[in-house]
C-alpha positions in Angstrom: 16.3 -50.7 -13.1 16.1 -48.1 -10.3 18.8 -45.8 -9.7 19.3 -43.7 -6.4 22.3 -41.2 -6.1 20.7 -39.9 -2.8 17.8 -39.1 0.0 16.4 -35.4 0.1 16.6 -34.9 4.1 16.8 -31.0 6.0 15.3 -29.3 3.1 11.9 -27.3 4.8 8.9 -27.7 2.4 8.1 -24.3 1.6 5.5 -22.4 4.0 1.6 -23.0 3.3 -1.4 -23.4 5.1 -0.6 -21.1 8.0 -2.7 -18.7 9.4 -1.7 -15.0 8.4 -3.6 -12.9 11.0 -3.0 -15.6 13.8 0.5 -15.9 13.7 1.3 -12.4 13.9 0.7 -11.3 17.5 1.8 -7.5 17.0 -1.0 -7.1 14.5 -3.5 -8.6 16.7 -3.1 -6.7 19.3 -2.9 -3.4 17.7 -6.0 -4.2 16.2 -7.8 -4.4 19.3 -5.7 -1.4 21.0 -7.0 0.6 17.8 -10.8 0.2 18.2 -11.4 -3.0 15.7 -11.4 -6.0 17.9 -15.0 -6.3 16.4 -13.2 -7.2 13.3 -10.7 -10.3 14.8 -12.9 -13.4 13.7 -13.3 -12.1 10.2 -9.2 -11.4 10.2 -8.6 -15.0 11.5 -10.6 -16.8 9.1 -9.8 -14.7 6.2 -5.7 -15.5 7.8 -6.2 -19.1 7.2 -7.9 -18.9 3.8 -5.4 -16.8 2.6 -2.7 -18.4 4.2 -3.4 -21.6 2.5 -1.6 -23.4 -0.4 -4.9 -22.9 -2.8 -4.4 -19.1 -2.1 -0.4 -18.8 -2.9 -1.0 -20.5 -6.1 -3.2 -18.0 -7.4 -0.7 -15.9 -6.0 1.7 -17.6 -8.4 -0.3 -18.1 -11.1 -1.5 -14.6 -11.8 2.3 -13.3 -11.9 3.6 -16.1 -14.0 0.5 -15.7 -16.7 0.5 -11.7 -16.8 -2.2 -9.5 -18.4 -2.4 -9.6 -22.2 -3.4 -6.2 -24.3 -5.9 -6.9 -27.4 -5.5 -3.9 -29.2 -7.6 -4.8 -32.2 -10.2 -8.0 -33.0 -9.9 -10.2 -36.0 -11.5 -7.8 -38.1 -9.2 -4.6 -37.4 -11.8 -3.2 -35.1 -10.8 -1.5 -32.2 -11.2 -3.7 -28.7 -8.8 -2.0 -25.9 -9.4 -5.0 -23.9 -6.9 -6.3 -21.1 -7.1 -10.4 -20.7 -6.1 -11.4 -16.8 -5.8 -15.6 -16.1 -8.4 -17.0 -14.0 -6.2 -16.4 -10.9 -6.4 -12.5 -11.0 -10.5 -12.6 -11.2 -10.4 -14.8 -8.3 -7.9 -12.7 -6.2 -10.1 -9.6 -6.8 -13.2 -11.7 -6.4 -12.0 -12.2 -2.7 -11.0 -9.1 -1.7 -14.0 -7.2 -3.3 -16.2 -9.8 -1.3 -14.0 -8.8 1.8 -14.5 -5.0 1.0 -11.0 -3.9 0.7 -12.2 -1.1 -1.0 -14.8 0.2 0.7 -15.3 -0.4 4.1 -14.8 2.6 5.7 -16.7 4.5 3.8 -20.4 2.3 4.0 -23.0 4.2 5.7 -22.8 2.1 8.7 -19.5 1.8 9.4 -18.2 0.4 12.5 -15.5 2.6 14.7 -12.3 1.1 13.9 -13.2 0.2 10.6 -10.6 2.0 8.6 -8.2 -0.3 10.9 -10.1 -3.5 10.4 -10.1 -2.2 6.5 -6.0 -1.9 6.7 -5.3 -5.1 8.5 -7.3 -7.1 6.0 -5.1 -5.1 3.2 -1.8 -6.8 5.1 -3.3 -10.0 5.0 -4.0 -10.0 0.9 -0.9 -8.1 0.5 1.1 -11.0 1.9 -0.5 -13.4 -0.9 -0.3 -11.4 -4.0 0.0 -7.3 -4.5 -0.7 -6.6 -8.2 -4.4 -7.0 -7.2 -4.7 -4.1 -4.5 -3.4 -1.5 -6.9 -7.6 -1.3 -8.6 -8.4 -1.8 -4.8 -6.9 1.2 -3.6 -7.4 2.9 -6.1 -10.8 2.5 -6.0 -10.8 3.2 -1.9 -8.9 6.5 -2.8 -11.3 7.7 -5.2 -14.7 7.0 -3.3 -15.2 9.8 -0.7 -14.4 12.3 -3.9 -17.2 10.5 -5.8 -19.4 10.5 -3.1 -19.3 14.7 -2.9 -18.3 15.1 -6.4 -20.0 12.7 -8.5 -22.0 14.5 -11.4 -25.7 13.7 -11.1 -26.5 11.5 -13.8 -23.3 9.1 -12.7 -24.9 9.0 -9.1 -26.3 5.4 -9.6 -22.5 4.8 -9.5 -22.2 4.7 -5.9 -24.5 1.5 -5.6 -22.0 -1.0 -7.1 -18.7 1.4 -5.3 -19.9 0.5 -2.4 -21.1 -3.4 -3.3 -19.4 -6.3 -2.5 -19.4 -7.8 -6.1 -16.7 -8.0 -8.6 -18.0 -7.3 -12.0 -15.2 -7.6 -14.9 -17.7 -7.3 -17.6 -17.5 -4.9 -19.8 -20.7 -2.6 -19.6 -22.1 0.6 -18.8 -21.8 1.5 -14.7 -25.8 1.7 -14.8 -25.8 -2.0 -15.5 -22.9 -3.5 -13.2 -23.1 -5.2 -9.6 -19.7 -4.0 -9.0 -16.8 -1.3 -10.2 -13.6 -0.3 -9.9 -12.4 2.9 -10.5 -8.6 3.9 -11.7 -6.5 7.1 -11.4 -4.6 8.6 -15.2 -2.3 11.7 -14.2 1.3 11.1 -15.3 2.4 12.3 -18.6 5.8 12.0 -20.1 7.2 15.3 -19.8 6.4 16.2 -16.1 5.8 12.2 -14.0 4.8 14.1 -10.0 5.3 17.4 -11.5 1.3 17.7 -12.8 1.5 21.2 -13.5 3.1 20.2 -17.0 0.3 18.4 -17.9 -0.2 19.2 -21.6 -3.6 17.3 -21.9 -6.8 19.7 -22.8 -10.1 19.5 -22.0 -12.9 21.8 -23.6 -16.2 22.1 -22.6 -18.8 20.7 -24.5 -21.8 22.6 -23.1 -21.1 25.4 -20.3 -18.2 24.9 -18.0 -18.3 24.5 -14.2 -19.1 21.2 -12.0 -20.9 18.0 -13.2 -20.0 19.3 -17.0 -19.3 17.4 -19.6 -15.5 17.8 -21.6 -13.9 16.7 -24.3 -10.1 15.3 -23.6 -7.2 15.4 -25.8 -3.7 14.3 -25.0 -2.3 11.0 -23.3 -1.6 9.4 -19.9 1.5 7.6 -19.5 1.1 5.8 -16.5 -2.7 4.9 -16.6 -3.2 2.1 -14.0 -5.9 -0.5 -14.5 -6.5 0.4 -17.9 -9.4 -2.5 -17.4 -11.2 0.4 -14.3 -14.8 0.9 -15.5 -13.7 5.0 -15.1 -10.7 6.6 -14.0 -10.1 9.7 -12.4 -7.7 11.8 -14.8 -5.7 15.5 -14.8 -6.3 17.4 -17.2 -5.8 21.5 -18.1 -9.3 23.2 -18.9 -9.5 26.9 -18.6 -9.8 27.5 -14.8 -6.6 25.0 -15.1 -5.5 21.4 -13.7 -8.6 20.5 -13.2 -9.6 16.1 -12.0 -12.2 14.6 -14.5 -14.4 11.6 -14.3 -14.0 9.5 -17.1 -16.1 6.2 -17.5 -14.8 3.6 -19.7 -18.5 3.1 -21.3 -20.9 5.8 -22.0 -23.7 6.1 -20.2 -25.3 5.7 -24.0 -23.0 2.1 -24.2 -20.8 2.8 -26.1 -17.0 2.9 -26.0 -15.1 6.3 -24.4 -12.1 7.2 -26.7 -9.3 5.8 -24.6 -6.9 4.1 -26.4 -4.3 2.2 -24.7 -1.1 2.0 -26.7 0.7 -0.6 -24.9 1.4 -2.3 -21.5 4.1 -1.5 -19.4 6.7 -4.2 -19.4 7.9 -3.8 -15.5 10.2 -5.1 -12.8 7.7 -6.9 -10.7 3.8 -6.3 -10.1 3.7 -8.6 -13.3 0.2 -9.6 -12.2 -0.8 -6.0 -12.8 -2.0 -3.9 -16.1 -0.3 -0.6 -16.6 -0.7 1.1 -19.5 -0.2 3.9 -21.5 -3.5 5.4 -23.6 -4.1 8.3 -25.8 -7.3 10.4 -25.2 -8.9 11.3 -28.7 -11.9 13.3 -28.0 -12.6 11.5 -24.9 -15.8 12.5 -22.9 -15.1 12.9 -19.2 -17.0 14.9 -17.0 -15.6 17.6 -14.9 -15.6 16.6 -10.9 -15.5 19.8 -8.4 -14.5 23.3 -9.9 -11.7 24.1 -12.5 -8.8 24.6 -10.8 -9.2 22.2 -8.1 -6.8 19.4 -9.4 -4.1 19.1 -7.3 -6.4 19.4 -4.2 -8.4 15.8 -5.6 -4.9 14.8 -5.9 -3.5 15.0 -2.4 -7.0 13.9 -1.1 -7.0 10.6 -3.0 -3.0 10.3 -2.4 -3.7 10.6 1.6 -5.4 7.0 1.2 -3.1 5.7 -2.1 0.1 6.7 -0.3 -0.7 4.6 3.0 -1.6 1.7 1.5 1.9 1.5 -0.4 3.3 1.7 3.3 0.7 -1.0 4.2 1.8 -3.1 1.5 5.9 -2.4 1.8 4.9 -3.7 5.3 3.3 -6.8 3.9 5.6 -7.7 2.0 8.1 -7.8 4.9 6.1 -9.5 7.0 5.3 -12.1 4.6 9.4 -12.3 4.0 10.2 -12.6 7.8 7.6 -15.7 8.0 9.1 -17.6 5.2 12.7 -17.3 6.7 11.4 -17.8 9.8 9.9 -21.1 9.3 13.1 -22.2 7.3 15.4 -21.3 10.1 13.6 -23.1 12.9 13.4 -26.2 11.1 16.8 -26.0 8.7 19.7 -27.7 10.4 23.7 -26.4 10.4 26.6 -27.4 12.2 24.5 -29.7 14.5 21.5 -27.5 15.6 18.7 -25.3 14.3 19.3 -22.2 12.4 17.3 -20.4 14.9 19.4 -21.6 17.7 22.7 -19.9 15.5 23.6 -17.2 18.1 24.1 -14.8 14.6 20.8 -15.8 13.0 18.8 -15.5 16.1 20.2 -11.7 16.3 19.5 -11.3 12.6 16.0 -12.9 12.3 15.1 -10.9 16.0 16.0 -7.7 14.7 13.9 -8.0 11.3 11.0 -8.9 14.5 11.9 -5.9 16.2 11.5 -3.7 12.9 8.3 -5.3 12.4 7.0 -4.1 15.7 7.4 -0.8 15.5 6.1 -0.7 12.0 3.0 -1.9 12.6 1.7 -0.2 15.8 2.5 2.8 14.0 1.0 1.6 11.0 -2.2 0.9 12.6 -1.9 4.2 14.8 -2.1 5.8 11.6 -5.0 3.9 9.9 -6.7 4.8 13.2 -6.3 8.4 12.5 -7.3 8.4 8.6 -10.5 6.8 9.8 -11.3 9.9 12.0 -11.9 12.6 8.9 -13.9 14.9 11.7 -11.1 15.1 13.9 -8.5 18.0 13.5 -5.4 16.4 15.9 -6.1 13.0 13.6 -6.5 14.4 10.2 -3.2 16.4 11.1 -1.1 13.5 12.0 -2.7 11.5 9.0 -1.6 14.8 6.9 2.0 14.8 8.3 2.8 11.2 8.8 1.4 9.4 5.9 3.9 10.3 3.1 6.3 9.7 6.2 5.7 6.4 6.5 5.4 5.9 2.4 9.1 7.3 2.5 10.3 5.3 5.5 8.3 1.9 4.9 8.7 1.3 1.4 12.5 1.9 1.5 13.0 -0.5 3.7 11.4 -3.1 2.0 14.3 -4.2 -0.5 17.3 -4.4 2.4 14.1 -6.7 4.2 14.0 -8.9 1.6 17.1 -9.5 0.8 18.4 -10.0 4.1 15.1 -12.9 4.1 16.7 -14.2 1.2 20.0 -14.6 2.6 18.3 -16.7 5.5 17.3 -19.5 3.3 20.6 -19.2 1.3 20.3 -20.1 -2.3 17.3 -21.9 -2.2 15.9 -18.0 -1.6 17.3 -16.8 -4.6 15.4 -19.2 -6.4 12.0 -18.3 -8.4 10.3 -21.8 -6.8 10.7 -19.8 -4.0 8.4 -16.3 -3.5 11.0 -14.2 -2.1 12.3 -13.4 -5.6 8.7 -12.0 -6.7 8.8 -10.3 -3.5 12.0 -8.7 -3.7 11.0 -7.4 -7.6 7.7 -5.9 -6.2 9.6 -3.9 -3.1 10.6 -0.7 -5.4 7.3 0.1 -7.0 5.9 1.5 -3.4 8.7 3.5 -3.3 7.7 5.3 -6.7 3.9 5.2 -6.7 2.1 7.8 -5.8 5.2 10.1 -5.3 8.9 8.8 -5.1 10.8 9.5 -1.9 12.1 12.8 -2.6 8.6 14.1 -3.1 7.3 12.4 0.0 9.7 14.1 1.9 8.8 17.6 -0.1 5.2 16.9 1.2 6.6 16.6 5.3 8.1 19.9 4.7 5.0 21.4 2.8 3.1 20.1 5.7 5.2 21.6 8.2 5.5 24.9 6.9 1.6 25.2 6.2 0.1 23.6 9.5 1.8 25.2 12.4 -0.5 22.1 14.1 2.1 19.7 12.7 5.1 21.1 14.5 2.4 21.4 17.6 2.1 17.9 17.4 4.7 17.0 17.5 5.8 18.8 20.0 3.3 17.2 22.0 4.5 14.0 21.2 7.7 14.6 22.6 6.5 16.2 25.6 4.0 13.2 26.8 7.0 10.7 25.8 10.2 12.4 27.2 12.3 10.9 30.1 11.5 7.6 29.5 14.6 6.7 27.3 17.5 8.9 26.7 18.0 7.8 23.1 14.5 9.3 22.5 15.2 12.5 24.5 18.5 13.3 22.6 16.6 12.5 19.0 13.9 14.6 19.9 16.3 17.2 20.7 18.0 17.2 17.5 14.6 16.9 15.4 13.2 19.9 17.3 16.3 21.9 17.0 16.0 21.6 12.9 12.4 21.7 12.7 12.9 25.8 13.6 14.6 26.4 10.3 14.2 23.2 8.1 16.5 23.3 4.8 14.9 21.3 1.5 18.7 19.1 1.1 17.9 17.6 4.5 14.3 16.6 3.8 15.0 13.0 3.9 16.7 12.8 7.2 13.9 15.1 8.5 11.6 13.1 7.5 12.8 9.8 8.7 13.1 10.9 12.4 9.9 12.3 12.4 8.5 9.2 11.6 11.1 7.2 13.9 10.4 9.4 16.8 6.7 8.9 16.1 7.0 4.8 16.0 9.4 5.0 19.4 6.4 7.4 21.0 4.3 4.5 20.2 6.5 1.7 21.1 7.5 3.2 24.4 3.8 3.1 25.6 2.6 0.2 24.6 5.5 -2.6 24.6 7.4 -4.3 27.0 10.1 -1.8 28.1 13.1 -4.2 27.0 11.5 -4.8 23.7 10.7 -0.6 23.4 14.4 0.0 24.7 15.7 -2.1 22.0 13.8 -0.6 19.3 15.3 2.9 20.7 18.9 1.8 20.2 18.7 -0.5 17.4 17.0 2.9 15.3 18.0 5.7 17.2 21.3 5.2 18.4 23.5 6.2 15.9 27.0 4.8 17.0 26.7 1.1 16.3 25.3 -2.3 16.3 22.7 -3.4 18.9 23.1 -6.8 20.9 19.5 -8.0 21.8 19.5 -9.9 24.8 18.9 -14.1 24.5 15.0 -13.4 26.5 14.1 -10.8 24.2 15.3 -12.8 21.1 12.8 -15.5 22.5 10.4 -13.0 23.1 10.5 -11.6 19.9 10.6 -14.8 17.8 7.7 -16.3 19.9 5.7 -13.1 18.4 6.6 -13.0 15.4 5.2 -16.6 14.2 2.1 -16.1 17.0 3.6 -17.9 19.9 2.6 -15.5 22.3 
């Protein structure tokens, strides 16, 4: 017998097989406006591969199967091993063969290519983020490598700059392919690496390319699986930024061993660790002393990729609500057509805009390292847009969520793995407090930062008032910035920055908007019916 309480009708089957770079026409066109329109037919078929149903699944797969530690083998030897599912190899297979990591920094790189580099970032981001954290890693850590690599590691930057993932476990000398991981947070200091306690002593003379011997512990040691990390430690000169391979140039196995895995919030797909150093052989990169200024090298490229993924993440929300509420039917029409969701789903749009023309502005500018105006406004804006990007990312979500009701809130759905993956942005690489620490720090030792932004004001002013009275304000406490209102310093620098950009290159409407709904501080915005449309149309590649 055959029973049937009911027929499943208005329920949207959840969003696959779309194109990722197609259907997002702000990120098209500011990768041509950014010099890597060169770069659009490698986007758009690496959109729909990604965007497919195959793709989510290993999306899926490698957070609901996460990495397993195998401290020890059968026989009580040590192993330090971290076992992924099948899923992870093949994420990092693709965007290895896509050269997330390393494209800007081949020998014939293409103008633009940091931009083409950071768009194909937001496309893998939208699929599955665990994955990018050895990618940018790795992207951080080459151009020290390639100046700072001790001689007998310089076979190294063969498979760095391959496009070959190589999990095995072997010697650098004898791989197609690595990946390189960062070790600097201890327990006692987290950012504040000056209270690093771990030692390292010279073996044989001291000074660059030598080899030390490392004692003490890394409590946040990413990628414990890298085939050599990049680590802070305190020699004699003091904090001083070792290489440290994971395999011997001799084959065999580098004291690192890794205690446990993190249990976290989200990035489940992801290995991090914490591993004690005893007697570890790491080899000193640069001159003792010269730590911190590794550090804040790597971060520039670390810290912007957490906005790029924040940024992903969003986007990847605001297409799955979208293509619920435009098919998802209530009180006798479309979701979209509700005169409170259309405001609610253009606005999220609207944010998304502005994001990523600045975004890409910026990607633009960390790809010109020979340029003093760019590296400036890379220097000043990137832990900016960290702070301002990533924060956002949680309200995002959750207002996504809240689009497709409580199907949303359901782990069938992605938004829920989305959602748990929003905070770590915020905290890698520096929290918010000491991205906002580093705007100041900026501020106060490149007088070329206030100059810019000076400049910035001065080539934008008069074409919106809301931008004329923020710029005012900014300006007025830029001539005696105070530390307690870092945060709110730092937020309309890099608003004022995004409307600068918006105010040249969009529509005016859709530029005006963006002025009030972000600047204007005494109440909700009403966007206008045409530039709902017109923002909706963009924001699933209509236009």
């Amino acid at each position: 017998m055959e029973w049937e309480t009911h027929r499943v009708f208005n329920q949207p089957k959840p969003l696959s097989n779309s194109n990722l770079f197609l259907s997002d026409s702000p990120l098209r066109e500011a990768v041509n406006r950014q010099q890597a329109g060169w770069d659009t037919d490698v986007l758009a078929s690496l959109g729909q591969q990604l965007g497919s149903a195959e793709s989510l699944e290993l999306g899926r797969l490698a957070n609901a199967n996460p990495p397993e530690l195998l401290r020890f083998d059968a026989t009580g030897e040590r192993l330090d091993e971290v076992r992924f599912h099948p899923a992870w190899h093949l994420l990092m297979q693709g965007l290895i063969a896509n050269r997330v990591h390393n494209l800007p920094w081949e020998e014939e790189a293409r103008i633009g290519s940091s931009v083409a580099r950071a768009a194909r970032f937001i496309l893998h981001a939208q699929v599955e983020a665990g994955t990018l954290c050895p990618i940018t890693m790795t992207f951080g850590a080459i151009p020290l490598l390639q100046k700072t690599l001790p001689a007998e590691f310089s076979h190294w930057l063969t498979p760095l700059l391959s496009d070959r993932y190589d999990p095995h476990l072997h010697a650098g000398a004898q791989k197609k392919g690595v990946l390189i991981g960062m070790g600097m947070t201890e327990k006692q200091g987290g950012s504040d690496v000056l209270s690093n306690t771990t030692r390292a002593t010279a073996l044989e003379g001291r000074g660059p390319g030598k080899a030390y011997r490392l004692i003490g512990h890394k409590w946040f040691f990413s990628v414990p699986q890298s085939d050599a990390h990049l680590v802070l430690a305190q020699a004699d000169g003091g904090l001083s930024c070792f290489f440290l391979p994971r395999v011997l140039p001799d084959g065999e196995r580098n004291a690192i061993h890794i205690e446990r895995l993190k249990d976290k919030l989200g990035n489940r797909s992801n290995a991090s660790s914490e591993v004690e150093f005893r007697n570890a052989t790491a080899w000193l990169l640069g001159e003792e002393g010269e730590g911190i200024r590794h550090i804040l090298q790597m971060g520039a490229h670390t810290r912007f990729d957490c906005a790029l993924g924040s940024h992903a993440m969003m986007r990847r929300a605001l297409s799955v609500a979208l293509y619920h509420v435009f098919q998802r039917q209530a009180f006798g029409k479309a979701l979209v057509e509700q005169p409170i969701m259309r405001q609610v789903m253009s606005k999220m749009a609207l944010r998304l805009e502005g994001q990523t023309q600045i975004l890409m502005r910026l990607a633009a500018a960390t790809g010109a390292p020979h340029n003093p105006g760019e590296q400036v406004l890379s220097r000043l804006l990137t832990p900016a847009a960290k702070f301002e990007v990533c924060r956002q990312g949680m309200p995002f979500v959750a207002e996504a969520m809240e689009a497709l009701g409580g199907i949303g809130y359901c782990e069938e759905n992605e938004l829920p793995r989305l959602y748990r993956e929003m905070p770590v942005n915020s905290i890698w690489e520096g929290s918010g407090n000491i991205m906002c620490l580093d705007v100041l720090r900026t501020l106060k030792k490149l007088p070329a930062a206030a100059e810019m932004l000076q400049q910035i004001v001065h080539q934008t002013r008069g074409q919106n008032r809301l931008f004329d009275r923020a710029s005012r304000q900014l300006l007025q406490r830029l001539r005696a910035p105070e530390e307690a209102q870092a945060r709110w310093l730092t937020s309309q620098i890099f608003n004022l920055c995004t409307a600068a950009q918006m105010l040249e290159f969009s529509p005016p409407p859709m530029a005006d908007a963006w002025c009030r709904m972000v600047l204007d501080e005494r109440g909700e915005t009403l966007l206008p019916e045409r530039l709902c449309q017109q923002l909706l149309n963009r924001a699933i590649g209509a236009e």
